[in-house]
N, C-alpha and C positions, 0 to 999 in steps of 0.2 A: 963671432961678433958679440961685444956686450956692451951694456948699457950704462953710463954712470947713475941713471937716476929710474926708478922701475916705474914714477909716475906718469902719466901719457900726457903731452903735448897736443894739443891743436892751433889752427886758425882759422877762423871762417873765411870762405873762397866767395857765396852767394855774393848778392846784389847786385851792387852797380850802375850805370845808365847805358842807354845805348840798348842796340838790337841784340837777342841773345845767338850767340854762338852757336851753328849748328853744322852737322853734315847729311849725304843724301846716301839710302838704298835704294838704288832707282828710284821710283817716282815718290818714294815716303824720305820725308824730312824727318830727322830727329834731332834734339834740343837734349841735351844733357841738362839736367836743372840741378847745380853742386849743392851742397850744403856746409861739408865741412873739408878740412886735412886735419888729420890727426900721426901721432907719431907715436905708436906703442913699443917699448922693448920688443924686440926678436923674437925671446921665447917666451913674453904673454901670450903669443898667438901660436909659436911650433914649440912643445917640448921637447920636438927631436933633437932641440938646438942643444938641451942640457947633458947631452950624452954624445950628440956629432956637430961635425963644423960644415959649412958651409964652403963651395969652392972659391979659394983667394983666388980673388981680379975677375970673378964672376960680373957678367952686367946687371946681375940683380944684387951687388951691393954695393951698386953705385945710385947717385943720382940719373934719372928721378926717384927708382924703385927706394933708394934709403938717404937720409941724413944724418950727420952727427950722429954714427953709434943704433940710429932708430929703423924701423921700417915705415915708408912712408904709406897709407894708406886714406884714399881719396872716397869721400860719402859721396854718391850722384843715385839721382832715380832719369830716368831717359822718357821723354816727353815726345810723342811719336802722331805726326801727322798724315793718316791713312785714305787717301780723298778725303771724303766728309767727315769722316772720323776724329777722335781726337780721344788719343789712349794713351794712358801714365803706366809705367813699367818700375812696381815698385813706389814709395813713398814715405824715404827717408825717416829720420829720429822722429821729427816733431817739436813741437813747441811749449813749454811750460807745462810736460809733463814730467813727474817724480819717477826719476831711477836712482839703484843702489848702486854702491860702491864708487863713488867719485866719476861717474860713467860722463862719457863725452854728450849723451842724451838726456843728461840731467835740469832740467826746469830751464831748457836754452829759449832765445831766442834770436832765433835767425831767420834771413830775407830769404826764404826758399820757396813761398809764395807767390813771392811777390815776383818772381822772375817768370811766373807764367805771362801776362801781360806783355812783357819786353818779347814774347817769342808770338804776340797776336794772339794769344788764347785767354779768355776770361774761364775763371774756374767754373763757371756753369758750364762752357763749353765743353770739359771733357765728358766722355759719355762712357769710359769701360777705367778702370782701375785694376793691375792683373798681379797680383803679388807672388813673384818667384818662390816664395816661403812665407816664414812667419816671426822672424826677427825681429829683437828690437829696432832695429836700423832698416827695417823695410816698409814697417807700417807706422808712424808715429803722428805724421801727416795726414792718413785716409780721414782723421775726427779732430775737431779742433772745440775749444770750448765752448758753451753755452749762454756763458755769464751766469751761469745758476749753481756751480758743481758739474755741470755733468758734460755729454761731450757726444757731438751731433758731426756726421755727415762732412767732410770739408766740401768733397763736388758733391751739390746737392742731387745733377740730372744723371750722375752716373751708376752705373753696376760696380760693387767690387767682386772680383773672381779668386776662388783659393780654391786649389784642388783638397778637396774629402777627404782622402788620407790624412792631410797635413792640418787641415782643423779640426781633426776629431784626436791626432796626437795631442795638441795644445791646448786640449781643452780636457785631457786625461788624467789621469792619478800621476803619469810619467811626466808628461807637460806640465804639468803644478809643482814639480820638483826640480824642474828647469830653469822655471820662470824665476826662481829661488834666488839667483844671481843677480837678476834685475829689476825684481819687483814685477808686478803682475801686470805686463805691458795688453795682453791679450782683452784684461776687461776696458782698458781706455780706448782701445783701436780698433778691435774687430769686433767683440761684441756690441757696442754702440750701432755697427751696421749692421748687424743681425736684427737687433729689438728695431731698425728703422725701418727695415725690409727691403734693404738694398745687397745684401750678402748673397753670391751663389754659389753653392757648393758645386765645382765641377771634375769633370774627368781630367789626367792629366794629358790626355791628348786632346783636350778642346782648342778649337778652331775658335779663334775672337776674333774677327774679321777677314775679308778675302785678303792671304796673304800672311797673315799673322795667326801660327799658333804655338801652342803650348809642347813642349816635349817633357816627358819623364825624365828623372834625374834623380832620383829617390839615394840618400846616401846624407849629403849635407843636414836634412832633417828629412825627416820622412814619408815628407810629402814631397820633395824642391823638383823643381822644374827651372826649365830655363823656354826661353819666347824665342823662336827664329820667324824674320821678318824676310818674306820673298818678294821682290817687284821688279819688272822689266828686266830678268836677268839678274838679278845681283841678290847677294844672300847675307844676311847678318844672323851673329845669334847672341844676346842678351843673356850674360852668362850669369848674372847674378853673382851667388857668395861660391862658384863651382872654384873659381882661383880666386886668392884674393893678395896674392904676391907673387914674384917675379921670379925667387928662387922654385916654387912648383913647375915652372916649366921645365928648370932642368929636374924635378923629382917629384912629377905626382901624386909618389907614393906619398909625401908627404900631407896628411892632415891637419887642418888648424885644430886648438883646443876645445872647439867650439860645436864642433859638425857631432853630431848625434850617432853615426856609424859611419865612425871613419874609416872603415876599410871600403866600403860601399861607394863613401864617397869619394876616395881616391880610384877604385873603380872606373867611378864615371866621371872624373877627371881626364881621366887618362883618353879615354873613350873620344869626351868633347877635343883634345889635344888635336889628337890623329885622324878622325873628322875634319875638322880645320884646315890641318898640315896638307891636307890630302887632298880637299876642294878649293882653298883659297876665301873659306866665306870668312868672310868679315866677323869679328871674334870681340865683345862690349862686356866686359867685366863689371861691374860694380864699386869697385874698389882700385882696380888699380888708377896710376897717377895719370889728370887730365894728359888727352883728352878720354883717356881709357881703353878708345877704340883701336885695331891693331891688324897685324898680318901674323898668324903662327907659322917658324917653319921646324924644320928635324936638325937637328943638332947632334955633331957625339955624343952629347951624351942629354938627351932628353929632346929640348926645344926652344927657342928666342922669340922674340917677336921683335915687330918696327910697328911702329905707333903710326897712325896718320897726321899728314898736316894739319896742324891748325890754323 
């Protein structure tokens, strides 16, 4: 597959009016809150493309998974209502902060806020913020400006959570060489909640409420975890950046360009796969095209999914 043009495409998916779109794990509601679609070449994201092809009449190069030549790939952070709780999984590019290289998270500004409301939730409401990793496109939202320069807290009454491992890489000799790509998202987003005293450094098997916790996943960066959410019987797991396209189901041995140890993290790709395949839990990407969430099954050769209704 290639691309006539290697610039990336978007269009904003947020706002709107009306009640926001959600579905249920058992007795927890979750709210997808979008942000963006963007359409990057094929092989900005897998180099394997520049050396192997891809399988013709595959369903991952059709719609929804590609457009026009592109791979389609969907921004969402998932907004999760836990009885009294009220926990954000992840928290998108952000708004009118400066990144490099013509980046889709560059000084935007999008209604990705503003859709907590449409779902009943005032952003003081949420009380836990749990960031799968440390991405630009995970944290961009946790701090918003100040009107002075500087950049405060967006939920003021909540905790954000990052497992140890992964802020103490992003905040290394290595992470500072990282960040090189996009300008130094770390000090606008996660240090602002450090110096506020809302940052907790924790394990990656912490338990953030009855029913929701953290798994290791270590591969995509070095810290990544993914959130499985359990309630009256039924299992989801919030996969974050583990796939973030539709050809890794049939290969994934395949890494993005992106992930920090890519064999690790095609590892634990493979792992969450046949997990899934195997239980039936309910399988929340981050990336892939609303509504994101889906059913893995086994395939000759790898694995498919079916999306749920929306």
């Amino acid at each position: 597959m290639s691309s006539p043009d290697p610039a990336p495409r978007w269009v904003d998916t947020g706002g709107g009016e009306g009640p926001l779109w959600s579905f249920r794990v058992g007795d927890v509601e979750v709210f997808p809150i979008r942000e963006v679609d963007y359409l990057p070449a094929p092989t900005d994201f897998f180099p394997q493309l520049e050396t192997e092809s891809w399988t013709d009449g595959a369903f991952y190069t059709r719609e929804p998974f590609t457009r026009d030549g592109r791979i389609l790939l969907n921004q969402e952070a998932h907004l999760l209502k836990v009885g009294d709780r009220r926990i954000l999984v992840d928290a998108g590019g952000g708004n009118g902060k400066a990144r490099r290289g013509g980046s889709v998270y560059d000084r935007t500004d999008r209604p990705f806020l503003e859709q907590f409301p449409r779902a009943g939730v005032a952003l003081e409401d949420i009380d836990t913020v749990v960031f799968t990793h440390l991405h630009v496109d995970h944290v961009g939202f946790a701090t918003s400006a100040d009107g002075d320069g500087g950049w405060v807290p967006t939920f003021p009454n909540a905790r954000y959570l990052v497992v140890r491992p992964e802020f103490d890489w992003w905040t290394s000799a290595d992470g500072a060489r990282a960040l090189e790509r996009t300008g130094d998202y770390i000090a606008d987003s996660i240090l602002p909640l450090r110096d506020a005293g809302v940052l907790d450094l924790v394990a990656a098997d912490h338990r953030v409420a009855p029913g929701v916790r953290l798994v290791p996943a270590f591969g995509h960066t070095p810290g990544n975890v993914y959130v499985e959410v359990e309630s009256a019987g039924k299992r989801a797991l919030f996969a974050g950046d583990m796939l973030h396209h539709g050809v890794q189901l049939e290969r994934p041995e395949w890494s993005i360009r992106y992930c920090v140890l890519p064999g690790d993290s095609a590892d634990q790709r493979r792992r969450l796969l046949e997990r899934v395949a195997d239980t039936g839990d309910l399988l929340i990407p981050a990336h892939f095209p609303f509504p994101a969430a889906g059913y893995v099954s086994r395939a000759e050769r790898g694995f498919t999914y079916t999306f749920i209704d929306v």
